[in-house]
TIZA-889391 format. One record per residue (C-alpha): z, y negated, x. Coordinates in steps of 0.25 Angstrom, whole numbers, plus 5000, padded with zeros to 4 digits. Layout:
+------+------+------+
!    Z !    Y !    X !
+------+------+------+
!    Z !    Y !    X !
...
+------+------+------+
***
This chain:
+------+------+------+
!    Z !    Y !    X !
+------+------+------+
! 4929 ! 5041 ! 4878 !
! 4935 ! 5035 ! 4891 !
! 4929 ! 5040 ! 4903 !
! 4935 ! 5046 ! 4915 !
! 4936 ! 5034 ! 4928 !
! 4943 ! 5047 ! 4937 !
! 4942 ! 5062 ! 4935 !
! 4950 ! 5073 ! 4944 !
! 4948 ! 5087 ! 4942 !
! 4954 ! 5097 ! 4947 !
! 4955 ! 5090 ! 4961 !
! 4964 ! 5097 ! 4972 !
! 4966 ! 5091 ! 4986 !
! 4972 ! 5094 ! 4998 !
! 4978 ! 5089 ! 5010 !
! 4979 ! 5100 ! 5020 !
! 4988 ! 5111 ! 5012 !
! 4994 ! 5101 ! 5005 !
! 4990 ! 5099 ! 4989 !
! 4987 ! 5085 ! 4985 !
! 4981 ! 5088 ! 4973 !
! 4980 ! 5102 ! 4965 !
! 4970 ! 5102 ! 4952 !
! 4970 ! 5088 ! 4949 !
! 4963 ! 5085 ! 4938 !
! 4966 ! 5068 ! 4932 !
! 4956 ! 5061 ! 4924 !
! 4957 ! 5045 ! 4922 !
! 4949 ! 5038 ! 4910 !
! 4945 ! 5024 ! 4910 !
! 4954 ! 5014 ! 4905 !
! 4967 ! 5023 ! 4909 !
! 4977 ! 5019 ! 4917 !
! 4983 ! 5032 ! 4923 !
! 4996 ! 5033 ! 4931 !
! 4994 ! 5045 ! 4942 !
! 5009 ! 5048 ! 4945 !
! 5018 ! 5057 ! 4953 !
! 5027 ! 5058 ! 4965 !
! 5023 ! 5055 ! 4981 !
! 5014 ! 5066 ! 4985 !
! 5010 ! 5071 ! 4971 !
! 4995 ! 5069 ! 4975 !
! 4993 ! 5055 ! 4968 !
! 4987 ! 5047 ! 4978 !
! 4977 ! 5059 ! 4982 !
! 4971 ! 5058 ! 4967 !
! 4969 ! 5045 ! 4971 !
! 4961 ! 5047 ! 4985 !
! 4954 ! 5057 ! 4977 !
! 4951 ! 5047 ! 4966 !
! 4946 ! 5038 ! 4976 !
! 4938 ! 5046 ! 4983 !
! 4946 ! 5046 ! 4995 !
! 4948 ! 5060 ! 4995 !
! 4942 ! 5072 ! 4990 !
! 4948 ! 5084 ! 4981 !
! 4946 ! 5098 ! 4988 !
! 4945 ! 5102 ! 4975 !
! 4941 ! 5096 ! 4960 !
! 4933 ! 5085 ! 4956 !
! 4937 ! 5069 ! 4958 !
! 4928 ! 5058 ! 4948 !
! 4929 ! 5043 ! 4948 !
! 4921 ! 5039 ! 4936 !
! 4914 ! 5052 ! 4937 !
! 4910 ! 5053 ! 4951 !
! 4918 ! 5058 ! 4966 !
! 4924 ! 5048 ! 4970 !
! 4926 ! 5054 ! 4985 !
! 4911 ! 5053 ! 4991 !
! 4909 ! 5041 ! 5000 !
! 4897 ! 5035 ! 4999 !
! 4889 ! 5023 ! 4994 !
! 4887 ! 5029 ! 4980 !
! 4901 ! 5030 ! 4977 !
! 4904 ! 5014 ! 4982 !
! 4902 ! 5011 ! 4965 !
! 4911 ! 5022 ! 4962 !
! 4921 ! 5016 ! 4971 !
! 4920 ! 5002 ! 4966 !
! 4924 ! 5006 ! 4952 !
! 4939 ! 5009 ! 4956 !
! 4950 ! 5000 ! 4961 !
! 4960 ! 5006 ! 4971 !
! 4974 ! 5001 ! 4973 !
! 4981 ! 5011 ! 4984 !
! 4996 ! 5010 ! 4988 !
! 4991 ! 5003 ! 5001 !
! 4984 ! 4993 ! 4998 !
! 4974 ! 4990 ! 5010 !
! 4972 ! 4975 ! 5008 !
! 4967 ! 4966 ! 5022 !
! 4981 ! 4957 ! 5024 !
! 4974 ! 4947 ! 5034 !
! 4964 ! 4945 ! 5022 !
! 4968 ! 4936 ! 5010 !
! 4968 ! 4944 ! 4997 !
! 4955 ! 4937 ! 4993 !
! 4950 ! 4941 ! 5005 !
! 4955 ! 4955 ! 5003 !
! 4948 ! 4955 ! 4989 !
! 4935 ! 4949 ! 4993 !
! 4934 ! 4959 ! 5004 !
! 4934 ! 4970 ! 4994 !
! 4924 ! 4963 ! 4984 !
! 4915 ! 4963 ! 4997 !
! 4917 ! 4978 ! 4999 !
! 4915 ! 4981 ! 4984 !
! 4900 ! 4973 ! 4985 !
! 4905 ! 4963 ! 4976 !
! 4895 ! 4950 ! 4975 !
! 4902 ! 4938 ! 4985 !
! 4900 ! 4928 ! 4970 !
! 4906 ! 4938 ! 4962 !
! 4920 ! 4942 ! 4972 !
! 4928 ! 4930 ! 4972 !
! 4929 ! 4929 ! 4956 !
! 4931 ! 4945 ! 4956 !
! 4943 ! 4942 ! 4967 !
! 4950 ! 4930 ! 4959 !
! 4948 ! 4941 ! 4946 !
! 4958 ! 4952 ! 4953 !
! 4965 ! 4941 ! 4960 !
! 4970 ! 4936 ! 4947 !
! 4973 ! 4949 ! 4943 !
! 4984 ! 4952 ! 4952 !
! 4987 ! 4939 ! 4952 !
! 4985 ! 4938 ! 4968 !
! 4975 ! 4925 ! 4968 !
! 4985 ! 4914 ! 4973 !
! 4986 ! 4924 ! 4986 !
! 4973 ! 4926 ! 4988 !
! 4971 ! 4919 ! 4998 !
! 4983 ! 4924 ! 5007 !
! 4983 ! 4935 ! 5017 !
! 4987 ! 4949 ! 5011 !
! 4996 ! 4950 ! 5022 !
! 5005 ! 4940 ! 5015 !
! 5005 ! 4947 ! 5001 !
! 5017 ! 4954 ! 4997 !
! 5014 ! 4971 ! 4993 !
! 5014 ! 4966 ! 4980 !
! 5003 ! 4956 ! 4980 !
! 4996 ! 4967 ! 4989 !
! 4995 ! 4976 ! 4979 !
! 4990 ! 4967 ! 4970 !
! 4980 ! 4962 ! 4979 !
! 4975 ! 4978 ! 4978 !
! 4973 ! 4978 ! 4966 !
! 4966 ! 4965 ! 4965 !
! 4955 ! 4972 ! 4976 !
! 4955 ! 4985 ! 4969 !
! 4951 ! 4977 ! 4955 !
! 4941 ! 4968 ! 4963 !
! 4929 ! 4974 ! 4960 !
! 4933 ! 4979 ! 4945 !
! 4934 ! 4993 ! 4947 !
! 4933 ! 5002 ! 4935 !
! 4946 ! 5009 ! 4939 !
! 4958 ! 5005 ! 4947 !
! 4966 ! 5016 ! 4956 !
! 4980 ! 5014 ! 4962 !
! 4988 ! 5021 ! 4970 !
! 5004 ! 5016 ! 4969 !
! 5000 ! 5001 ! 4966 !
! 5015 ! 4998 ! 4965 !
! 5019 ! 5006 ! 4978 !
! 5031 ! 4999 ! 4983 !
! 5030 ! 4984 ! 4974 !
! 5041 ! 4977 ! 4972 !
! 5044 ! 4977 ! 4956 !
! 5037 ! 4964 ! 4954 !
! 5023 ! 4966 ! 4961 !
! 5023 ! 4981 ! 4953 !
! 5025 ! 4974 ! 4941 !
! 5012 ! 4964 ! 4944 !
! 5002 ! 4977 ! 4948 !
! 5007 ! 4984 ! 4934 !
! 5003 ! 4970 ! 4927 !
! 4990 ! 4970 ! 4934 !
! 4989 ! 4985 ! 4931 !
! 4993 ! 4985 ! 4917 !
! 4982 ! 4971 ! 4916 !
! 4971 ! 4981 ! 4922 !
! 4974 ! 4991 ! 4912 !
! 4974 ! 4984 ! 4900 !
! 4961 ! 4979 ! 4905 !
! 4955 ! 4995 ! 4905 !
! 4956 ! 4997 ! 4920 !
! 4956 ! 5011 ! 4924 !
! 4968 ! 5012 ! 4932 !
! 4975 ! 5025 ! 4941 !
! 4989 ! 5022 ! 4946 !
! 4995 ! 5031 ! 4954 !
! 5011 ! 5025 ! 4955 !
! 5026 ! 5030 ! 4956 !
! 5030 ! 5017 ! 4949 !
! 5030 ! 5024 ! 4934 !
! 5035 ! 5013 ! 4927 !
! 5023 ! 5007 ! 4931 !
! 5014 ! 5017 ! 4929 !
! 5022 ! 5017 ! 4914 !
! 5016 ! 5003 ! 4910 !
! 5003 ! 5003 ! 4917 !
! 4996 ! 5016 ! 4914 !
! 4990 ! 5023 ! 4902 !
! 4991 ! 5038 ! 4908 !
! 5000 ! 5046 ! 4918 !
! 4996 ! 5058 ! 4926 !
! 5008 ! 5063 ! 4935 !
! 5007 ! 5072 ! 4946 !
! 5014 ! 5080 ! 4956 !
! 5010 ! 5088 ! 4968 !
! 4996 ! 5086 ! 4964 !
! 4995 ! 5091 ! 4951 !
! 4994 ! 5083 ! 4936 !
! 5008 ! 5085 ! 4930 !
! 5005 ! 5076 ! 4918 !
! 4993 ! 5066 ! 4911 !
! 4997 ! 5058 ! 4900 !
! 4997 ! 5045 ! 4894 !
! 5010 ! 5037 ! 4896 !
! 5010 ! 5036 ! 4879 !
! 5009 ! 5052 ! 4878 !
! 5019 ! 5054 ! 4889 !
! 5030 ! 5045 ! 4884 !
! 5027 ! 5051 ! 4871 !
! 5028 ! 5065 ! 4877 !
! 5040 ! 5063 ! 4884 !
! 5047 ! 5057 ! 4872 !
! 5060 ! 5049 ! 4874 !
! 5073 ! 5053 ! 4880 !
! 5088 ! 5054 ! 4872 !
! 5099 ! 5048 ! 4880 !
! 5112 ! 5053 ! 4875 !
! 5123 ! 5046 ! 4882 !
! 5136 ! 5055 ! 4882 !
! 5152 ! 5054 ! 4886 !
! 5150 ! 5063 ! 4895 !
! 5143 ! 5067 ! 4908 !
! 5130 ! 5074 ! 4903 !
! 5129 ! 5082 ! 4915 !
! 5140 ! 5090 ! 4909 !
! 5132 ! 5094 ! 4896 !
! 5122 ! 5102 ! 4905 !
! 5129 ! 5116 ! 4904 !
! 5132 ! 5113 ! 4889 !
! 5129 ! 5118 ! 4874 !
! 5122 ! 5102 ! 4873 !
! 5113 ! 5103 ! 4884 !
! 5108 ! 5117 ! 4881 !
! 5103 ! 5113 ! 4867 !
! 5098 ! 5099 ! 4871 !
! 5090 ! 5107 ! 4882 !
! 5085 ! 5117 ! 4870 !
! 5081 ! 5107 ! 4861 !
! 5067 ! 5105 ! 4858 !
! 5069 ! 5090 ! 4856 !
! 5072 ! 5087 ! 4871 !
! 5063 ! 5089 ! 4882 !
! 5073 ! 5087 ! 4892 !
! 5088 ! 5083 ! 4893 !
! 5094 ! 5075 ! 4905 !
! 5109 ! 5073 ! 4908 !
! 5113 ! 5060 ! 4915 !
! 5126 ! 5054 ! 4916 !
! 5131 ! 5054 ! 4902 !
! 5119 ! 5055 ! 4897 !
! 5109 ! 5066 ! 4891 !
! 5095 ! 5063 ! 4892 !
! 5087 ! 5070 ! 4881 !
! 5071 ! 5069 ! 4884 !
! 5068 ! 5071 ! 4868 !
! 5053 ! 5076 ! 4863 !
! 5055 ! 5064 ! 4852 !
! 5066 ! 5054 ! 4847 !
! 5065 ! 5055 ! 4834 !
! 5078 ! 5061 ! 4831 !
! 5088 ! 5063 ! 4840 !
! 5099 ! 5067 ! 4830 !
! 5097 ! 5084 ! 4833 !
! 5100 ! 5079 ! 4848 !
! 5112 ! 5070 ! 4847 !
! 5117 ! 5081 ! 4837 !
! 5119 ! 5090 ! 4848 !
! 5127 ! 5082 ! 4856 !
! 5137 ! 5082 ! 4843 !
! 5137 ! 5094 ! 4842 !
! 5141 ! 5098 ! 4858 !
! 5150 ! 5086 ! 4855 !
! 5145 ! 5077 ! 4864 !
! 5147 ! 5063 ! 4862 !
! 5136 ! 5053 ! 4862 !
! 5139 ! 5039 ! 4867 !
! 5125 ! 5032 ! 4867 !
! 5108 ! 5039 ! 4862 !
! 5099 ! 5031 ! 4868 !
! 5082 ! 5034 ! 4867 !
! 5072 ! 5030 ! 4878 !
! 5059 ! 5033 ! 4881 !
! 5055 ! 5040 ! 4895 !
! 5049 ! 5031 ! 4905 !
! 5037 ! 5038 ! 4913 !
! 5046 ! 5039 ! 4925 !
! 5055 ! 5048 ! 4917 !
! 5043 ! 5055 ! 4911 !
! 5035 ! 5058 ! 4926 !
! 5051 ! 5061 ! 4933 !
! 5050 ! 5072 ! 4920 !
! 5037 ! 5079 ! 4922 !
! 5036 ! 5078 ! 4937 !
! 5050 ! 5084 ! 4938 !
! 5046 ! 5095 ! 4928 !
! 5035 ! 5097 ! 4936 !
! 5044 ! 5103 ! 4948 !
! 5052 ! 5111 ! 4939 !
+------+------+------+
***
């Protein structure tokens, strides 16, 4: 049985009479890669500080491979070098070269003077940053910054990596090298926690999803179990504007069937979000029998943006 690298319980925080966090309780195994999702303000950089150690719940209990992360003091310098920590800024020295930026954290983590250099070409490879070693961060563009923060952050081969927004405000190109580098790290049994907007990332990097909102869990589940859960969705094009089936005969029994989740009208066509796919034939039947023509069927699969929209937007109803 995998063993727990983070372990919230039932943590609530505050800032003044504002509720950052309300009974929290998030558990990440070794070896997952876990995508903490939700929209601005929903408390996911807070579970992040409190992760770190950088604050403290005013209630509940915070682990970090079973121990509080949030005491400052010399017994907890191991804890700390166990975890890699990439946040949105990314605090690198831009009159220092990256290898000098590197080297100066090998020196913070106590790391031999032999063994640093080759553990600095290791990561530097890694992100595929060592032909710009040797030039000022002040020259690097946002995207080889980030990577070179991912490079310190792996330094001194930490047992779990954290990361707040890692491809906050990348251009296409550089988010496509951190998910590689991402997707390289997982496949090699780092222990990862994203937090991120971008959920077509967060769709091929991670195993597990947690989404919240306003500080509580809405949702934890696998990607596999969630797309599974959600099924696919029916789109039924029609000769006419869908918009108009809403006050008819059609729409009340489509909306009563136990076969569809959920039915959407856009344009001219009737999106049906369907327990299972099987057999669409008792669904298209109904539209012959309201007489309503139908130009085009079409199945796809929901993407995890579609799916958190979904839960997130049930949540406030």
């Amino acid at each position: 049985m995998s063993r727990s690298v983070i372990e919230m319980t039932h943590v609530y925080k505050t800032f003044g009479e504002v509720p950052a966090l309300h009974d929290m309780s998030l558990r990440v195994q070794q070896g997952e890669v876990v995508g903490l999702l939700g929209p601005n303000g929903a408390g996911k950089t807070t579970t992040v500080r409190l992760i770190l150690g950088l604050l403290k719940p005013d209630k509940g209990d915070v682990r970090l491979f079973g121990e509080d992360p949030y005491p400052d003091d010399l017994a907890h310098c191991e804890l700390r070098r166990r975890v890699g920590v990439v946040l949105e800024e990314d605090r690198l020295y831009p009159h220092m070269t990256g290898w000098e930026n590197l080297q100066f954290w090998t020196e913070l983590y106590g790391m031999p003077a032999d063994k640093a250099p080759q553990e600095i070409n290791r990561v530097l490879q890694l992100v595929e940053m060592a032909d710009r070693a040797t030039s000022k961060v002040g020259t690097y563009s946002k995207g080889m910054r980030r990577r070179l923060a991912i490079a310190r952050s792996l330094v001194n081969r930490p047992d779990v990596l954290i990361m707040d927004e890692p491809t906050s405000g990348l251009d296409p190109e550089y988010r496509v090298q951190v998910r590689d580098i991402l997707r390289r790290l997982a496949e090699q049994g780092m222990t990862i926690l994203i937090t991120s907007h971008n959920l077509a990332e967060v769709e091929k990097i991670c195993t597990r999803v947690v989404i919240i909102k306003k500080g509580r869990i809405l949702l934890s589940s696998t990607i596999q179990d969630l797309m599974r859960e959600y099924g696919s969705e029916l789109v039924i094009t029609v000769n006419t504007d869908a918009s108009t089936l809403r006050d008819t005969p059609l729409f009340q029994e489509l909306t009563q069937n136990p076969m569809v989740k959920e039915v959407k009208l856009y344009d001219n066509t009737v999106r049906l979000a369907l327990a299972e796919v099987d057999n669409v034939s008792p669904i298209i039947q109904l539209f012959t029998k309201h007489q309503v023509p139908v130009k085009e069927i079409q199945t796809i699969s929901p993407s995890l943006e579609d799916i958190y929209l979904r839960i997130v937007k049930s949540a406030d109803d």
